[in-house]
N, C-alpha and C positions, 0 to 999 in steps of 0.2 A: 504494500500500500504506500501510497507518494505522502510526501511529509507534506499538511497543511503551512500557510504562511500564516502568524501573524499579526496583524494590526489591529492597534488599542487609539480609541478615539481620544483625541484631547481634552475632552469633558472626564472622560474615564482617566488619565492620565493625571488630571488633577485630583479625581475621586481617592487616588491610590496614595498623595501624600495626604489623607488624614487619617488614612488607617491606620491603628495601631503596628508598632512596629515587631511586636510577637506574632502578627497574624500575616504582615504584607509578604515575608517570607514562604509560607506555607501559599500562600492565593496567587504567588507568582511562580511555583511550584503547578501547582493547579492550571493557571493560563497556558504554562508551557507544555504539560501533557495534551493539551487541543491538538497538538501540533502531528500528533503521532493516532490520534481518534478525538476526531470533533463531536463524537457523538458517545462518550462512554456510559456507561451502566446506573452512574448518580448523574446524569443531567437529565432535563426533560422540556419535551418541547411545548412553548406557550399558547395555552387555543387561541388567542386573538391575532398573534401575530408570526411572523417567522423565524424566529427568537427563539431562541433555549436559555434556560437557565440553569448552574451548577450551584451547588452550596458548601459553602466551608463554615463552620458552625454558624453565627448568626450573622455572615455575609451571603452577598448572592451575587453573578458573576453572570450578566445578559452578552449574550453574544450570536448575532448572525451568521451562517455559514453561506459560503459562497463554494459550491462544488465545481462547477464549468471552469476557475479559476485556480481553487485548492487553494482558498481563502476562509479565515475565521477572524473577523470582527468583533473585537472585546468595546462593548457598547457601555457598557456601566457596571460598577461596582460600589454596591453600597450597603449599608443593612438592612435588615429585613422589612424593617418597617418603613423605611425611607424607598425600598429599589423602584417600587411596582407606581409610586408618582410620575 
């Protein structure tokens, strides 16, 4: 299987400096197994939109995938009660 790329949006990019610094490790861990199965066995995909979500204890990790390309878009990261705004 071809190795996914990928890209973290700017909005997500800022999300990632307030995370705590016990967890950014472990969730940038997480981002970079996409890379190898954009689709693994803890994420799930969102009924409204095209969107999957992953969870690292009470974060959550929105990200599109792009197949035609072998592209995975990290859309936002945030907590649980804040992602889904």
């Amino acid at each position: 299987m071809a190795k996914y790329k990928i890209e973290v949006k700017n909005s997500a990019v800022k999300e990632l400096k307030f995370l705590p610094k016990k967890d950014l490790g472990k969730i940038l861990k997480k981002i970079e197994s996409l890379a190898d199965n954009p689709r693994p066995v803890d994420s799930k995909k969102m009924t409204n939109d095209e969107k999957y979500r992953m969870r690292y204890g009470t974060y959550r990790i929105l990200y599109s995938i792009e197949d035609d390309i072998l592209t995975v878009y990290i859309v936002k990261i945030a907590h649980r009660k804040d992602v889904y705004r």
